[in-house]
N, C-alpha and C positions, 0 to 999 in steps of 0.2 A: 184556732189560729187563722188570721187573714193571709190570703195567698196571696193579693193582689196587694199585701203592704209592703212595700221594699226596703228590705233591712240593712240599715247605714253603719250597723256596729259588728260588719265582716272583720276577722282578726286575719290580717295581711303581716305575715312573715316579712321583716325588714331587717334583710342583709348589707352590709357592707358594697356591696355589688349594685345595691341598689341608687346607692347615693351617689356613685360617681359612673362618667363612661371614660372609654379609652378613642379620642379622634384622633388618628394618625398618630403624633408623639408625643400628643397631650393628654392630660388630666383634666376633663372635664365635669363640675359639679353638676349635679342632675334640679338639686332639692334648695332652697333657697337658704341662706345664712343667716342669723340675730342680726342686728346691725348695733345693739347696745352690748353683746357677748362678744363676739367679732368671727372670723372665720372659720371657726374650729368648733361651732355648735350651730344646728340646721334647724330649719325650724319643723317642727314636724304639720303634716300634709290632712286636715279635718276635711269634713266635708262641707264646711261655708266660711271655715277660716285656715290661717296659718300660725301656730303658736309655737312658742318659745316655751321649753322644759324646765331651762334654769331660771329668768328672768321674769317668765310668764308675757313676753311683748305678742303682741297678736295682730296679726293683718286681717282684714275680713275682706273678703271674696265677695264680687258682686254682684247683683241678683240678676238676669238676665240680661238680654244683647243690650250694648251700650247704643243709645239714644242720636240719632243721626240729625247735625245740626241745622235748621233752616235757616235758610237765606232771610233777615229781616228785611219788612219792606220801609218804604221810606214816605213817611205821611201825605196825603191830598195836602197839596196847597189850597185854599179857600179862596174862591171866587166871590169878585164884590156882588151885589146885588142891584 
């Protein structure tokens, strides 16, 4: 077996506890919701996406740091000759 391969299919225990927190007096969702299901199913949490159980809808995750946008420049004007 390869040591150096890092294994993506760890079974992480998923409690009730984990889907919400408690801030101050509120009820706060930890894990993101369906938006075709509605708020009463989560999506659950892959490692390059987010899928839906019952509906199958699926967010994909994206691949490295997002792209910092350059300034475009604004063409030479052309001198007569």
């Amino acid at each position: 077996m390869n040591i150096n391969k890092i294994n993506l299919y760890i079974k992480i225990k998923m409690t009730s506890s984990n889907y919400y927190k408690i801030e101050g007096n509120k009820l706060v969702r930890t894990h993101r919701t369906c938006p075709k299901c509605g708020p009463s199913f989560f999506l659950a949490n892959h490692y390059d996406r987010w899928s839906c159980g019952k509906c199958g809808y699926t967010v994909f995750k994206r691949k490295g740091a997002p792209k910092a946008k350059t300034a475009r420049r604004t063409p030479r004007k052309r001198q007569k000759a």
